[in-house]
HTML snippet that shows the backbone in 3Dmol.js (N, CA, C, O; Angstrom):
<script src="https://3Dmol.org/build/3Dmol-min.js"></script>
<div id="view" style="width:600px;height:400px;position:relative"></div>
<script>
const pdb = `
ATOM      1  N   UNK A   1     -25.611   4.780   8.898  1.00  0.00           N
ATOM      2  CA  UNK A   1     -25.070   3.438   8.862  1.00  0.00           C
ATOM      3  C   UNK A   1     -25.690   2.621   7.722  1.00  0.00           C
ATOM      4  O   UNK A   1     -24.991   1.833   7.086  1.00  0.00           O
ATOM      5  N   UNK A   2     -26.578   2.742   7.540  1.00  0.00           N
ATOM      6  CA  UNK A   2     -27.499   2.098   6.540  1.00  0.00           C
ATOM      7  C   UNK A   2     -26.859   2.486   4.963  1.00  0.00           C
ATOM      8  O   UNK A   2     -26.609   1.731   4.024  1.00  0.00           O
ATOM      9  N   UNK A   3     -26.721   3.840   5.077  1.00  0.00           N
ATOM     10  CA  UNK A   3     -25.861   4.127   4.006  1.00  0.00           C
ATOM     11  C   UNK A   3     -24.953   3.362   3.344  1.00  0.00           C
ATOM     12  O   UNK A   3     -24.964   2.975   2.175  1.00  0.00           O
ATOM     13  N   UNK A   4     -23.861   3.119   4.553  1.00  0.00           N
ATOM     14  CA  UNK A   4     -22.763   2.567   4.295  1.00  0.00           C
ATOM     15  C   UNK A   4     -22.755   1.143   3.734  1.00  0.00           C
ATOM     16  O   UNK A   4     -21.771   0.720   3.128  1.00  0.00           O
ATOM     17  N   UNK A   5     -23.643   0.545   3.897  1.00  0.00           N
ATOM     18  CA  UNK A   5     -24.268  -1.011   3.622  1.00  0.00           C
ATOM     19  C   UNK A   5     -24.547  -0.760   2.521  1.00  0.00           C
ATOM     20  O   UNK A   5     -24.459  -1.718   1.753  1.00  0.00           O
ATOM     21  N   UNK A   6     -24.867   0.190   2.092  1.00  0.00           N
ATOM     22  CA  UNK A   6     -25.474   0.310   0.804  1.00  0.00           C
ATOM     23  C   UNK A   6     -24.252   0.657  -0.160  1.00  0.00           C
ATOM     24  O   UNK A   6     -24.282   0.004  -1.203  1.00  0.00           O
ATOM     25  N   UNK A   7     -23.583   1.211  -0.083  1.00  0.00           N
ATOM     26  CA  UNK A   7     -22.091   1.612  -0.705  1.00  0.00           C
ATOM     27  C   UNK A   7     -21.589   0.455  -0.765  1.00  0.00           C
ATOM     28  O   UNK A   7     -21.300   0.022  -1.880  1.00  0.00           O
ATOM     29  N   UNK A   8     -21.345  -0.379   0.442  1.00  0.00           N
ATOM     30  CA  UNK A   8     -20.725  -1.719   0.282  1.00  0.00           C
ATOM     31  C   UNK A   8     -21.153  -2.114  -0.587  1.00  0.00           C
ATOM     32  O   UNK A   8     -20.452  -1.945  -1.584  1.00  0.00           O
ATOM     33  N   UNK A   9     -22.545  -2.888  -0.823  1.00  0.00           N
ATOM     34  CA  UNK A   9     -23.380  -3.927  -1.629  1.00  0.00           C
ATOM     35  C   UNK A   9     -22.999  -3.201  -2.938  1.00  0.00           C
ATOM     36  O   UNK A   9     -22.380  -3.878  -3.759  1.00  0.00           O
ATOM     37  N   UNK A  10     -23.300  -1.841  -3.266  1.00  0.00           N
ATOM     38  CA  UNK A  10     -23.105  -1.292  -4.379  1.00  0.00           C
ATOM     39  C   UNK A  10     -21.529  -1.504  -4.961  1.00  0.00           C
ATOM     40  O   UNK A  10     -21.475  -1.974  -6.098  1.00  0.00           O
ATOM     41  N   UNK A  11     -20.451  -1.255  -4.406  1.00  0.00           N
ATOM     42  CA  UNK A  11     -18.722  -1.740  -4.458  1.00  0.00           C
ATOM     43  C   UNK A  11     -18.627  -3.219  -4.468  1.00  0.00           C
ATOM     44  O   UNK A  11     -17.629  -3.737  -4.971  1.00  0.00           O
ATOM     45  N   UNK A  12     -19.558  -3.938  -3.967  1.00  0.00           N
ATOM     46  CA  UNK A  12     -19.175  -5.463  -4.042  1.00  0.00           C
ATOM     47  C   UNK A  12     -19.818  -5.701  -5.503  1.00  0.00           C
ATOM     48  O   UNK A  12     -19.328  -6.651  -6.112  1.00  0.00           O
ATOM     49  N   UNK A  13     -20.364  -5.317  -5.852  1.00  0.00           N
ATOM     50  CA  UNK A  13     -21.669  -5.826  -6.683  1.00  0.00           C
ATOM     51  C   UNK A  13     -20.462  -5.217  -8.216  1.00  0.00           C
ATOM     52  O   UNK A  13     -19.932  -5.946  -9.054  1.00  0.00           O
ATOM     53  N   UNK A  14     -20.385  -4.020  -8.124  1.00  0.00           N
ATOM     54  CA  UNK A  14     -18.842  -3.349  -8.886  1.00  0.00           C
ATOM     55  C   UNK A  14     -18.044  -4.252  -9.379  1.00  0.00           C
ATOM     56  O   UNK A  14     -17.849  -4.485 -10.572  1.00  0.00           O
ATOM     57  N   UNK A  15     -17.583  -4.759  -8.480  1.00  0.00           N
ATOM     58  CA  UNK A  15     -16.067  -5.518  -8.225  1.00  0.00           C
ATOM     59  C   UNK A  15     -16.597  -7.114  -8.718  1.00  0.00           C
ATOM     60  O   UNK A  15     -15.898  -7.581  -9.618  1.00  0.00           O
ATOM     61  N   UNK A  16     -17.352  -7.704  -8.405  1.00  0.00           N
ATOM     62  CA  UNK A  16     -17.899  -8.975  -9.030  1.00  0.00           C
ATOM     63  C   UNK A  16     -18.103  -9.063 -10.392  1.00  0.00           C
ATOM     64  O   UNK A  16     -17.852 -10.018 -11.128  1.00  0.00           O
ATOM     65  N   UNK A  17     -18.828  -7.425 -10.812  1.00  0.00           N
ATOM     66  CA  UNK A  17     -19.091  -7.378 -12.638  1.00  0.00           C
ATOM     67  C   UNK A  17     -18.060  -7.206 -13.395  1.00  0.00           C
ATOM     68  O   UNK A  17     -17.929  -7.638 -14.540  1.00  0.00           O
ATOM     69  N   UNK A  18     -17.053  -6.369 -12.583  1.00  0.00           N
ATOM     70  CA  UNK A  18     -15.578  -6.553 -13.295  1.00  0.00           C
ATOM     71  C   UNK A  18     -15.420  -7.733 -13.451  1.00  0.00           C
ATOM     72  O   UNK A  18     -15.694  -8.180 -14.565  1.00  0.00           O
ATOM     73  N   UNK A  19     -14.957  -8.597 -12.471  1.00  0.00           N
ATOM     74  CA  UNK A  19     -14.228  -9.819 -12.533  1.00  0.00           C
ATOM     75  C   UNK A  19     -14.746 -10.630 -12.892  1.00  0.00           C
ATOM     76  O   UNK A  19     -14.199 -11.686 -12.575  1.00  0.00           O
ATOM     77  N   UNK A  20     -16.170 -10.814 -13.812  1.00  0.00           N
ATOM     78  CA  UNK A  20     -16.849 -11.628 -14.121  1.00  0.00           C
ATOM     79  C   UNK A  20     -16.577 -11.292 -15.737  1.00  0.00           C
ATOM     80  O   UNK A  20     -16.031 -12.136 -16.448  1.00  0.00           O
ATOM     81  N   UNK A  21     -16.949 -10.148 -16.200  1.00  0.00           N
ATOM     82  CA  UNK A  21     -16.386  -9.275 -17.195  1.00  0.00           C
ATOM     83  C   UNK A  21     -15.024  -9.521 -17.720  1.00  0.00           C
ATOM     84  O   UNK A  21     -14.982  -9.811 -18.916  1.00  0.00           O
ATOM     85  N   UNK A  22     -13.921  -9.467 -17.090  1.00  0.00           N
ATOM     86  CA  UNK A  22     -12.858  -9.665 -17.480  1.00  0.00           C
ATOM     87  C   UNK A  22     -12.972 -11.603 -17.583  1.00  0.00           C
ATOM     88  O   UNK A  22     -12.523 -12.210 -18.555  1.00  0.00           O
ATOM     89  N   UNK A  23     -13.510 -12.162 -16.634  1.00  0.00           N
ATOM     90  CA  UNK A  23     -13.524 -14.023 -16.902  1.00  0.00           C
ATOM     91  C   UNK A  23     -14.187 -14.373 -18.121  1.00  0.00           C
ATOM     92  O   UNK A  23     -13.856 -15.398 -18.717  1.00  0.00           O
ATOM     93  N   UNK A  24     -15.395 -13.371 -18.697  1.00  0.00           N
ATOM     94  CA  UNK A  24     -15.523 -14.035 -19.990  1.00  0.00           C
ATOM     95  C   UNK A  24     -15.064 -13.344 -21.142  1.00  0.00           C
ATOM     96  O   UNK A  24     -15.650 -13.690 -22.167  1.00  0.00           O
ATOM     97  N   UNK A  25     -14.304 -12.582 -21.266  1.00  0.00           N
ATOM     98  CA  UNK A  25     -13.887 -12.066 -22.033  1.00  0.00           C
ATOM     99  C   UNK A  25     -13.030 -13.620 -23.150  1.00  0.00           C
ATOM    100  O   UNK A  25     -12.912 -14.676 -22.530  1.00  0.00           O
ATOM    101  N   UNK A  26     -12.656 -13.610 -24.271  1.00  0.00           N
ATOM    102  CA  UNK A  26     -12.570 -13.823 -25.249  1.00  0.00           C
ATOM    103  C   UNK A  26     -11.267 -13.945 -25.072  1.00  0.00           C
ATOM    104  O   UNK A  26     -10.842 -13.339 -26.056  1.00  0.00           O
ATOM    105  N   UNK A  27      -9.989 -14.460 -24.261  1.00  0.00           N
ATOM    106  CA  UNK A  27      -8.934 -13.719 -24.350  1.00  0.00           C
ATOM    107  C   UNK A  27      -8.217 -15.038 -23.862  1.00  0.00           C
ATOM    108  O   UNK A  27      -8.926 -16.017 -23.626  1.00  0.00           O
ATOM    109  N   UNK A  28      -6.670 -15.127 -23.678  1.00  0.00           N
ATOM    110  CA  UNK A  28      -6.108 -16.134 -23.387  1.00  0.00           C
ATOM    111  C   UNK A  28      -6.266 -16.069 -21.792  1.00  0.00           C
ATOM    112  O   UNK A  28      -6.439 -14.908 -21.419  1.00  0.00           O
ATOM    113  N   UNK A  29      -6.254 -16.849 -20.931  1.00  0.00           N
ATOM    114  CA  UNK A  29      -5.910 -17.122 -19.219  1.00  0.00           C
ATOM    115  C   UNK A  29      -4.813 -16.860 -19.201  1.00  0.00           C
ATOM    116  O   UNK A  29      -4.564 -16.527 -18.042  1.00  0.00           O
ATOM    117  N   UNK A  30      -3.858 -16.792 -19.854  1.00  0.00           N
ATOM    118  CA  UNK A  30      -2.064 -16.031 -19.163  1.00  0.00           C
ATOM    119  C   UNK A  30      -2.324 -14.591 -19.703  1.00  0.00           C
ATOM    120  O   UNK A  30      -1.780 -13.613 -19.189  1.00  0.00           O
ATOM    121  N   UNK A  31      -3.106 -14.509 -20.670  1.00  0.00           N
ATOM    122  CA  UNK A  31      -2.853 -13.059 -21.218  1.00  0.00           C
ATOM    123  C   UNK A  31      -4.103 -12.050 -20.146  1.00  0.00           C
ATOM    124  O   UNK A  31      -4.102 -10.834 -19.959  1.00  0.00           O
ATOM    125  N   UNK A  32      -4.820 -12.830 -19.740  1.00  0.00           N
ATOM    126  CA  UNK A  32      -5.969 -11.824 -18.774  1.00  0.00           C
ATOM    127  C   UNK A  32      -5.384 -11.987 -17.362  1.00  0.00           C
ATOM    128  O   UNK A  32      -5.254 -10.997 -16.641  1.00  0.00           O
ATOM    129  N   UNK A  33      -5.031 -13.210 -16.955  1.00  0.00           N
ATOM    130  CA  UNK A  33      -4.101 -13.122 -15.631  1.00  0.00           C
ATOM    131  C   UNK A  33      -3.051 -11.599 -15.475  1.00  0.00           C
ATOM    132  O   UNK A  33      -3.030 -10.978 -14.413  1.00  0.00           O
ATOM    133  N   UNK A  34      -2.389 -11.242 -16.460  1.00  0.00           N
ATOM    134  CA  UNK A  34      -1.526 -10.623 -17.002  1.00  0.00           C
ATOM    135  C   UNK A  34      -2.465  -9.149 -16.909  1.00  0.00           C
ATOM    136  O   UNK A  34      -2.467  -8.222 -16.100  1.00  0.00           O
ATOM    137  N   UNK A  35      -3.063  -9.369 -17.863  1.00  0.00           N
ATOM    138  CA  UNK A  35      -3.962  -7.614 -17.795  1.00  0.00           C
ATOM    139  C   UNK A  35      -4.782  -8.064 -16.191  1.00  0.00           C
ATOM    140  O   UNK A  35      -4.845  -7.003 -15.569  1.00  0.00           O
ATOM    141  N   UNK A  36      -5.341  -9.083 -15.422  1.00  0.00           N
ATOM    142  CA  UNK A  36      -5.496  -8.269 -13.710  1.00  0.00           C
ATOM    143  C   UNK A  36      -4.414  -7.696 -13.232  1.00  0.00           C
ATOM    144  O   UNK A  36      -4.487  -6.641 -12.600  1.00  0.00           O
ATOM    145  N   UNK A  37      -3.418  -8.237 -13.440  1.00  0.00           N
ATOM    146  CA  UNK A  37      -2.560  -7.726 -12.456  1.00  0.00           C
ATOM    147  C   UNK A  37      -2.077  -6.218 -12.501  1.00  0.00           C
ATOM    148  O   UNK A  37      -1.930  -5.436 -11.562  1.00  0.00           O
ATOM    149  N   UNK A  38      -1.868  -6.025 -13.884  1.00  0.00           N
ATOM    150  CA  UNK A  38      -1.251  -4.635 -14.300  1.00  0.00           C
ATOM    151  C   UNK A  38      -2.586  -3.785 -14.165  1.00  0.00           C
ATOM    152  O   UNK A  38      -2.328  -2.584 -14.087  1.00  0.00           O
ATOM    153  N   UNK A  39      -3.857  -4.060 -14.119  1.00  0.00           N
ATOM    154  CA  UNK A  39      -4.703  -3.131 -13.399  1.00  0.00           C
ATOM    155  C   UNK A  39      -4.964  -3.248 -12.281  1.00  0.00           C
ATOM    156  O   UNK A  39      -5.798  -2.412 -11.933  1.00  0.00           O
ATOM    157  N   UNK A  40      -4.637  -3.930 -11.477  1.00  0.00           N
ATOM    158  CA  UNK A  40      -4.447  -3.768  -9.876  1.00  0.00           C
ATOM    159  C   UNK A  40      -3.312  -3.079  -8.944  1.00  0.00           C
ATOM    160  O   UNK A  40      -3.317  -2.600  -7.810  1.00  0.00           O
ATOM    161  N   UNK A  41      -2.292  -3.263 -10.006  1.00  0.00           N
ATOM    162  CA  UNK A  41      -0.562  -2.660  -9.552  1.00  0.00           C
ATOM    163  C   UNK A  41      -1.344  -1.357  -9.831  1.00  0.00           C
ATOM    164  O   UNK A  41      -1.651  -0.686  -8.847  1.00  0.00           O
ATOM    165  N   UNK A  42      -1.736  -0.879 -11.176  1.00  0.00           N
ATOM    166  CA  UNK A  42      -1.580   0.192 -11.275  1.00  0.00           C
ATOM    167  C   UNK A  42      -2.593   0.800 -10.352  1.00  0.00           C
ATOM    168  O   UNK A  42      -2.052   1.897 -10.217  1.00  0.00           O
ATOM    169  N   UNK A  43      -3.915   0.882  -9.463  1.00  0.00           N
ATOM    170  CA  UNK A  43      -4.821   0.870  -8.355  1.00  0.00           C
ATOM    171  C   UNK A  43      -4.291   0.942  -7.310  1.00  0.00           C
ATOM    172  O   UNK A  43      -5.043   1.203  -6.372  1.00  0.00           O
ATOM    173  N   UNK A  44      -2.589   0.724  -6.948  1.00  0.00           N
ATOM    174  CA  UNK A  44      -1.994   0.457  -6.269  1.00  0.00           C
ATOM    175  C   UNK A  44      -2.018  -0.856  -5.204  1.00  0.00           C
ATOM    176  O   UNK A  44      -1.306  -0.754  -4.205  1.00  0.00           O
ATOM    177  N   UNK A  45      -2.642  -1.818  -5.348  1.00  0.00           N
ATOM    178  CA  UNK A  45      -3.338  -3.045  -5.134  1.00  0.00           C
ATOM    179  C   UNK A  45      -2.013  -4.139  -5.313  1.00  0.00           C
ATOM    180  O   UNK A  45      -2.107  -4.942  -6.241  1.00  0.00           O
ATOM    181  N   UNK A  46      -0.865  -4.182  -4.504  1.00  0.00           N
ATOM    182  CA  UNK A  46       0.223  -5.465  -4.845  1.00  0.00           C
ATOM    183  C   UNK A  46      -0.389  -6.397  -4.399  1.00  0.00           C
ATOM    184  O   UNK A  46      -0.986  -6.623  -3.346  1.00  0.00           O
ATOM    185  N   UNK A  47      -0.059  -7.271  -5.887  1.00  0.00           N
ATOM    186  CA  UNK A  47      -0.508  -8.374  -5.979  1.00  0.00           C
ATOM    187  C   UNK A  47       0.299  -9.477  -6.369  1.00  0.00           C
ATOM    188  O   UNK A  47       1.373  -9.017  -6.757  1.00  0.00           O
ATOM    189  N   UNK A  48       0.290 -10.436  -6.431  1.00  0.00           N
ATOM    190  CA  UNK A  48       1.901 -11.888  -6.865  1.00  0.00           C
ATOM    191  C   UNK A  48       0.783 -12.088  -7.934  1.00  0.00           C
ATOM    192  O   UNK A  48      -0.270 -11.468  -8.084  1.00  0.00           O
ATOM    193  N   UNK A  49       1.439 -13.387  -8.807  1.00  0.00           N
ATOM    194  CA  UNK A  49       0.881 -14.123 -10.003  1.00  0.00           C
ATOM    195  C   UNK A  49       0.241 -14.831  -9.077  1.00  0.00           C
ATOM    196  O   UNK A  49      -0.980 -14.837  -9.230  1.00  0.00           O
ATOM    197  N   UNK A  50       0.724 -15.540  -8.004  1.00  0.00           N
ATOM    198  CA  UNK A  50      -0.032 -16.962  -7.571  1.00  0.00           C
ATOM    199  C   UNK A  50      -1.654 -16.510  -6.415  1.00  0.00           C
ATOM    200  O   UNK A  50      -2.696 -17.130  -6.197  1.00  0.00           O
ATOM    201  N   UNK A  51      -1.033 -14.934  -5.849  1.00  0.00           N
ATOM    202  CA  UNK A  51      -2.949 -14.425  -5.687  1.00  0.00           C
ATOM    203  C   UNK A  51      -3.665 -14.356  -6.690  1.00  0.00           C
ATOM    204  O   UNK A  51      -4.807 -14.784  -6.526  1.00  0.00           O
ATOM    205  N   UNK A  52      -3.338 -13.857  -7.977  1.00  0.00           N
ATOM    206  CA  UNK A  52      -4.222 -14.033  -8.915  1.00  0.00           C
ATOM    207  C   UNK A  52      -4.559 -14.828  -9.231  1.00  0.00           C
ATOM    208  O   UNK A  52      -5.790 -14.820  -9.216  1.00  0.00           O
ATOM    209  N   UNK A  53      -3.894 -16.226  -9.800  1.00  0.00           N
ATOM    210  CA  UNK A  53      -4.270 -17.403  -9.969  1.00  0.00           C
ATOM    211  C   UNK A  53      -5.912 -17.817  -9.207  1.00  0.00           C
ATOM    212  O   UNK A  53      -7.009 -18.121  -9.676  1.00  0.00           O
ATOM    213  N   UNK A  54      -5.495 -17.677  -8.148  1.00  0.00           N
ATOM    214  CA  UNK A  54      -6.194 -18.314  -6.435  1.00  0.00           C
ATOM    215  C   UNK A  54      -7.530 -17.121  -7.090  1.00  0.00           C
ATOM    216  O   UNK A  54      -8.442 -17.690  -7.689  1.00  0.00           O
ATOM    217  N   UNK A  55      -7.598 -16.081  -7.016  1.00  0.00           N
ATOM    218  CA  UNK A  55      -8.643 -15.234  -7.081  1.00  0.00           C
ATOM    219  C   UNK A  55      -9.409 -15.358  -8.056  1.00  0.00           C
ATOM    220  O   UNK A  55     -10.626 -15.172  -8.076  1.00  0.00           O
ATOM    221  N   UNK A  56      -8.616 -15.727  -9.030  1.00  0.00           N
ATOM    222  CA  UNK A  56      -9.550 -16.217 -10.709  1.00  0.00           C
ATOM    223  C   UNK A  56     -10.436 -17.329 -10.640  1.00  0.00           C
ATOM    224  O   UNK A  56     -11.521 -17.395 -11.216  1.00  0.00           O
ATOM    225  N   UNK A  57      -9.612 -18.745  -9.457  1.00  0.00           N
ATOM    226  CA  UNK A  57     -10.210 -19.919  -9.546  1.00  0.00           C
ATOM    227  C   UNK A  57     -11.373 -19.712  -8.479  1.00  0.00           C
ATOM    228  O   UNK A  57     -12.463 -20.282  -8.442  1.00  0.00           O
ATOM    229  N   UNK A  58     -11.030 -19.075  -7.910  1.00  0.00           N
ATOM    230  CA  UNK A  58     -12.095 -18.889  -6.629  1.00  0.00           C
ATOM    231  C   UNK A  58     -13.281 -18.029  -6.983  1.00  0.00           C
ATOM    232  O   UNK A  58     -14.355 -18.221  -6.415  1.00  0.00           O
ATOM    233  N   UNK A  59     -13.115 -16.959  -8.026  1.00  0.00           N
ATOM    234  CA  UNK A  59     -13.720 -16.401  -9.441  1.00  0.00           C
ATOM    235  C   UNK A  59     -15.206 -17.248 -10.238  1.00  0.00           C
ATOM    236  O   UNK A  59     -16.422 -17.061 -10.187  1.00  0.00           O
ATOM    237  N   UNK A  60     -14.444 -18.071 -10.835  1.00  0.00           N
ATOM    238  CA  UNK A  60     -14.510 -18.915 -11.751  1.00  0.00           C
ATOM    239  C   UNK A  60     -15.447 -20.427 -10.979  1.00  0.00           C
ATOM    240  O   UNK A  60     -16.246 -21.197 -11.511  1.00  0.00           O
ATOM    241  N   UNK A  61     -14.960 -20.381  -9.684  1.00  0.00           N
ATOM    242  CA  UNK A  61     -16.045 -21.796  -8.796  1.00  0.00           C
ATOM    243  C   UNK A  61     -17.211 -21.239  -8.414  1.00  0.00           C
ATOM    244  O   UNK A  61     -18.290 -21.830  -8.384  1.00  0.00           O
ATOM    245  N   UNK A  62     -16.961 -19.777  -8.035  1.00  0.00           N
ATOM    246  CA  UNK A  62     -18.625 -19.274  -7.726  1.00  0.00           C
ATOM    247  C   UNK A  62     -19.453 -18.898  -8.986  1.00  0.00           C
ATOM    248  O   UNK A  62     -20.645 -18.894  -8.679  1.00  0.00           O
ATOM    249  N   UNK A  63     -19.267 -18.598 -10.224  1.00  0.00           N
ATOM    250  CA  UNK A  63     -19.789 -18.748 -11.052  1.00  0.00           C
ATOM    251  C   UNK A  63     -20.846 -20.092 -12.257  1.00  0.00           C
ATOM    252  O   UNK A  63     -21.836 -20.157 -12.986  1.00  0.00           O
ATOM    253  N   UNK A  64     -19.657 -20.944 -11.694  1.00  0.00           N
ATOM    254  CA  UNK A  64     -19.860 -22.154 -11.940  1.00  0.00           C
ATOM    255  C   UNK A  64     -20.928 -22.941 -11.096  1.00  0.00           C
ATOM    256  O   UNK A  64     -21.259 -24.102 -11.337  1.00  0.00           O
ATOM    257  N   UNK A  65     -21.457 -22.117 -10.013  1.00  0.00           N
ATOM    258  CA  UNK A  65     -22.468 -23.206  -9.183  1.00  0.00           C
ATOM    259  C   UNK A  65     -23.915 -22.489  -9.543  1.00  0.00           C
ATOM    260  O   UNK A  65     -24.966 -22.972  -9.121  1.00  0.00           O
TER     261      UNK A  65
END
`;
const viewer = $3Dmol.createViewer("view");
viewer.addModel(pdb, "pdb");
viewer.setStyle({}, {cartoon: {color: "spectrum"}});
viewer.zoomTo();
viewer.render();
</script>
């Protein structure tokens, strides 16, 4: 069980450096909105424009504190 906590923290910790990674990237906000999505479709991960939106800003507020 302990394991598994540890996989988590390790996959969360993953998934935060991406999306932190892709937020400072150098790039336009419609044009990186645009590249999450088409790497999440393709992950098989359906997703709308307006979850992404929501996930970027919600992204973007925990970084900010």
């Amino acid at each position: 069980m302990k394991n598994l906590g540890l996989l988590y923290a390790f996959l969360g910790g993953a998934i935060v450096g991406c999306a932190s990674a892709l937020l400072f990237a150098p790039e336009k906000g419609e044009d990186l909105r645009s590249r999450i999505c088409t790497l999440l479709r393709r992950k098989g991960i359906k997703i709308s424009d307006s979850e992404v939106d929501q996930l970027v800003s919600e992204l973007a507020g925990t970084l900010e504190k």
